[in-house]
C-alpha positions as CSV (number, residue, x, y, z in Angstrom):
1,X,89.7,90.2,96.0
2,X,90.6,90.2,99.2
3,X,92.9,86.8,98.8
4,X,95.0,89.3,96.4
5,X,95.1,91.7,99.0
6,X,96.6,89.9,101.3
7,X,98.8,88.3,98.8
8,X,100.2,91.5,97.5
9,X,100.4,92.5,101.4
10,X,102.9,89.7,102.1
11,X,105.3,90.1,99.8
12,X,108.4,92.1,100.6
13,X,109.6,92.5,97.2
14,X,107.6,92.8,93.3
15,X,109.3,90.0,92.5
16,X,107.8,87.5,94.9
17,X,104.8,89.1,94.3
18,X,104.4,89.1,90.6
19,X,105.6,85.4,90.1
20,X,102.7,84.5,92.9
21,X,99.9,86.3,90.7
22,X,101.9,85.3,87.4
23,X,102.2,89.1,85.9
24,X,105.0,89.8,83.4
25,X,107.0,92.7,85.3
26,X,109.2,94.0,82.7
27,X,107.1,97.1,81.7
28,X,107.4,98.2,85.6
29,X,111.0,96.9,85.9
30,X,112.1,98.9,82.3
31,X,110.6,102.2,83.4
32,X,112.2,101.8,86.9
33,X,115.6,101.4,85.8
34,X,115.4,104.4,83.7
35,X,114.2,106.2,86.7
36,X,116.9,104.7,88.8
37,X,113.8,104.3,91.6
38,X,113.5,101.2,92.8
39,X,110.0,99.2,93.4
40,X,110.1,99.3,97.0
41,X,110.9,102.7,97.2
42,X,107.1,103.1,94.9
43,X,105.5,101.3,97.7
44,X,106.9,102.7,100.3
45,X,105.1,105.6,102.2
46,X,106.9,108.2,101.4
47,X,105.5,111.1,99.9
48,X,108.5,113.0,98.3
49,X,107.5,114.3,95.1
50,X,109.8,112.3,92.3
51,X,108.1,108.7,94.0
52,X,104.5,110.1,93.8
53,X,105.1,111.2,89.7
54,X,106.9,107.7,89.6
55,X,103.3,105.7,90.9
56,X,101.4,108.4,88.7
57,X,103.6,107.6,85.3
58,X,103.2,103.3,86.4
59,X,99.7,103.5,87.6
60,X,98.4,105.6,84.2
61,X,101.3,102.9,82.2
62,X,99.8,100.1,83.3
63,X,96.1,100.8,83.5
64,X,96.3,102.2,79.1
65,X,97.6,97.9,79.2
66,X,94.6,96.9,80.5
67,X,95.4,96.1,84.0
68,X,92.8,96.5,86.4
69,X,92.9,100.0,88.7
70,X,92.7,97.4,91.9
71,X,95.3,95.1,90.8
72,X,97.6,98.3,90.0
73,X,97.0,99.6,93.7
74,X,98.1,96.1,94.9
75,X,101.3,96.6,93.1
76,X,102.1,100.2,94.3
77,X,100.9,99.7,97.6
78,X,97.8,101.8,97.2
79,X,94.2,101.6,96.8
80,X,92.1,101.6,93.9
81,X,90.6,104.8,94.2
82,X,93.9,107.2,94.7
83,X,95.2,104.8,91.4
84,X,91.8,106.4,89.6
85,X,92.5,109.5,91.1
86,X,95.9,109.7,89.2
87,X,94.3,109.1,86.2
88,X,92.0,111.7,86.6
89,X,95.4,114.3,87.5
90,X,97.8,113.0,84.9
91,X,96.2,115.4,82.0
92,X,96.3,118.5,84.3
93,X,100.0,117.4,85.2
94,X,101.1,116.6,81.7
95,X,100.0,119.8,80.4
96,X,100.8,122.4,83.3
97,X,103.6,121.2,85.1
98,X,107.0,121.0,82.6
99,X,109.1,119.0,85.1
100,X,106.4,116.1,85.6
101,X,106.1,116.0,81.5
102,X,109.8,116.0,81.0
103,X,109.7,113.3,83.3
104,X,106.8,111.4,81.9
105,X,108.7,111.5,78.4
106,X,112.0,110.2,79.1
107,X,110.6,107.2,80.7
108,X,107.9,106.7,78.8
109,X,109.2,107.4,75.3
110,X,112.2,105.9,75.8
């Protein structure tokens, strides 16, 4: 595990990473471009609210597709426990907070 972590560590962009650990990025890529975020902008730092709903919508995404919670964190930049803790928020978020679910919808559902 921690031969991934330092994989995903020095990469500077998904791309390098995901053809070294040989993961198909297009789900990520497809929701990102209808967000108009980009994927270094999801593993950046920052904690302004759209990018923390954006790693909430891909962690959840990709963890319903069977991805490990662990190998998700690597991706986003984050560990394995704040990618559990978005599953555990995304319910509560979906059903009391109208801008996260319109959000969640149109990138989602579309």
């Amino acid at each position: 595990m921690k031969e991934i972590y330092k994989l995903a560590r020095s990469c500077k962009t998904f791309d390098e990473f995901k053809n070294k650990i040989d993961k198909d990025p297009n789900p990520i890529m497809s929701i990102l471009e209808e967000s108009g975020i980009t994927i270094e902008e999801i593993r950046s730092r920052s904690k302004k609210r759209e990018l923390v709903d954006m790693r909430i919508i891909i962690s959840c995404y990709l963890t319903n597709t069977g991805m490990s919670d662990s190998n998700v964190g690597l991706m986003i930049r984050r560990n394995r426990t704040t990618v559990l803790y978005y599953k555990r928020i995304i319910d509560d978020l979906l059903e009391f907070d109208p801008l996260f679910r319109e959000k969640f919808n149109k990138v989602i559902h579309n």
